[in-house]
N, C-alpha and C positions, 0 to 999 in steps of 0.2 A: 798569652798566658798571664800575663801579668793586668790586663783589664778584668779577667776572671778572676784573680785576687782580689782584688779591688772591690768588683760586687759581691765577691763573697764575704768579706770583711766587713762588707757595708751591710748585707743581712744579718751576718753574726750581731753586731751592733745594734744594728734596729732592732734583733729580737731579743735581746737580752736586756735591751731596755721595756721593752713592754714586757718580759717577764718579771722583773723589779716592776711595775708599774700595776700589773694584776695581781702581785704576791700584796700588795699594800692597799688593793682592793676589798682583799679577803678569796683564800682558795677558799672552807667550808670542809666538808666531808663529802665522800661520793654519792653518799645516802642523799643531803642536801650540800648542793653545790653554792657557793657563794659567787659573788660577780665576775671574780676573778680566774675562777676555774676553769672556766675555757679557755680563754687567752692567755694561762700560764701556760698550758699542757701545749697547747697549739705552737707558743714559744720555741720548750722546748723539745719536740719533734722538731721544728725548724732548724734550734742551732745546731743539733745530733746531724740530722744532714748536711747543713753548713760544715761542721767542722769535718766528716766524713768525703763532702766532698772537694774542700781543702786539701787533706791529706792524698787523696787521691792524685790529685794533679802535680803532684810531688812522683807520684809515682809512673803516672802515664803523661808521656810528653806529647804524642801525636794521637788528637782529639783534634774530630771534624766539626764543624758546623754546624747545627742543629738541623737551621734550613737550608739544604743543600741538595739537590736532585729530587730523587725519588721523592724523602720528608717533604718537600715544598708542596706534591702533590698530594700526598696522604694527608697530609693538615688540613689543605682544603676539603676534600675528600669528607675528613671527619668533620670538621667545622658543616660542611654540607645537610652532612646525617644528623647532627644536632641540630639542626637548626629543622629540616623537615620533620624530626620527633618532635620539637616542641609544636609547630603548626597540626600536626595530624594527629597529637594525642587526645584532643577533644573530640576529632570525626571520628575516627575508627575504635578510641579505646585502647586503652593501660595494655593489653594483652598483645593485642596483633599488631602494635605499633613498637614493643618493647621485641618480640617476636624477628620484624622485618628490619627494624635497625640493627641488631646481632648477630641476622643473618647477614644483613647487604656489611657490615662492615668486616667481620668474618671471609668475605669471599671476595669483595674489593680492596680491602686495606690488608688484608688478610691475604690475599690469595688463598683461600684455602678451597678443596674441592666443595662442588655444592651440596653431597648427600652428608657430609663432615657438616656443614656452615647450618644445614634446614634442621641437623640432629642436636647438634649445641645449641643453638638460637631456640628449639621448642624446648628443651631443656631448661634453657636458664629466663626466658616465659615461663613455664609452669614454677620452677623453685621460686621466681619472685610474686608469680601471683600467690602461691601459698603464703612466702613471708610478707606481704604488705595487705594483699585484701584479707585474707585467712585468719593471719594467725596475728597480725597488727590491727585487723580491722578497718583499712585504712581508704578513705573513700575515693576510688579513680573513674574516670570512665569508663565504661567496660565493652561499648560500642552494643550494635542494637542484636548481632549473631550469636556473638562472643559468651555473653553473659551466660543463655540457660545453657548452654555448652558445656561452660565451668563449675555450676549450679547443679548440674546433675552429676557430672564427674568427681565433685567434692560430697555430693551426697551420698556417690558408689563409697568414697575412698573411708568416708568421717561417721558412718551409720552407729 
């Protein structure tokens, strides 16, 4: 309990110094952001949760371990799947690689059933290919199947 005071006290600090630190930068307006802008705001969401979860541990005395049993495996688990999305999102494509990580972590990390993990995972594949190639324009691979797949399907949807 008291080492986690400690790092937390130590982040509250750290970020409150670099909120003094990009206020003297220049925040700007949200229209145009000045240098400082990000790294105030970034600030402070940090000490909000710092001090939140200060407060907290005043409150709850028996708090486990982060990595501890199961967690040990699911991090790696996840760390796994990151690490195969970034290698495979050039051969296969933005879609079916965004698609099979949502899925596999949904059903592995997840335990969730598999007609639940295939129905979220193509779900949240198609809402990000609309938000980022669609509607951001935003250029990913889209793998060699995938593409006029999406291409026709957006031209039923967008006519």
């Amino acid at each position: 309990m008291r080492q986690e005071k400690i790092v937390l006290f130590f982040w509250l600090f750290l970020c409150l110094y670099f909120g003094i630190e990009a206020w003297r930068l220049g925040l700007g307006v949200v229209r145009m952001p000045g240098s400082g802008f990000l790294p105030f705001w970034v600030s402070v969401i940090v000490v909000v949760l710092t001090l939140v979860q200060l407060f907290r541990t005043k409150i709850v005395r028996d708090v486990q371990p982060f990595f501890h049993g199961k967690r040990i495996r699911n991090t790696v688990y996840a760390l796994g799947l990151l690490f195969g999305y970034a290698v495979l999102f050039e051969k296969i494509g933005f879609f079916l690689c965004t698609f099979l990580f949502t899925g596999t972590c949904l059903k592995v990390i997840g335990g969730k059933r598999w007609l639940l993990a295939i129905g979220v995972s193509l779900f949240v594949a198609v809402v990000f290919y609309v938000l980022f190639v669609v509607w951001l324009q935003s250029q990913f691979p889209m793998g060699r199947w995938v593409e006029p797949i999406l291409a026709w399907a957006g031209g039923l949807l967008w006519r």
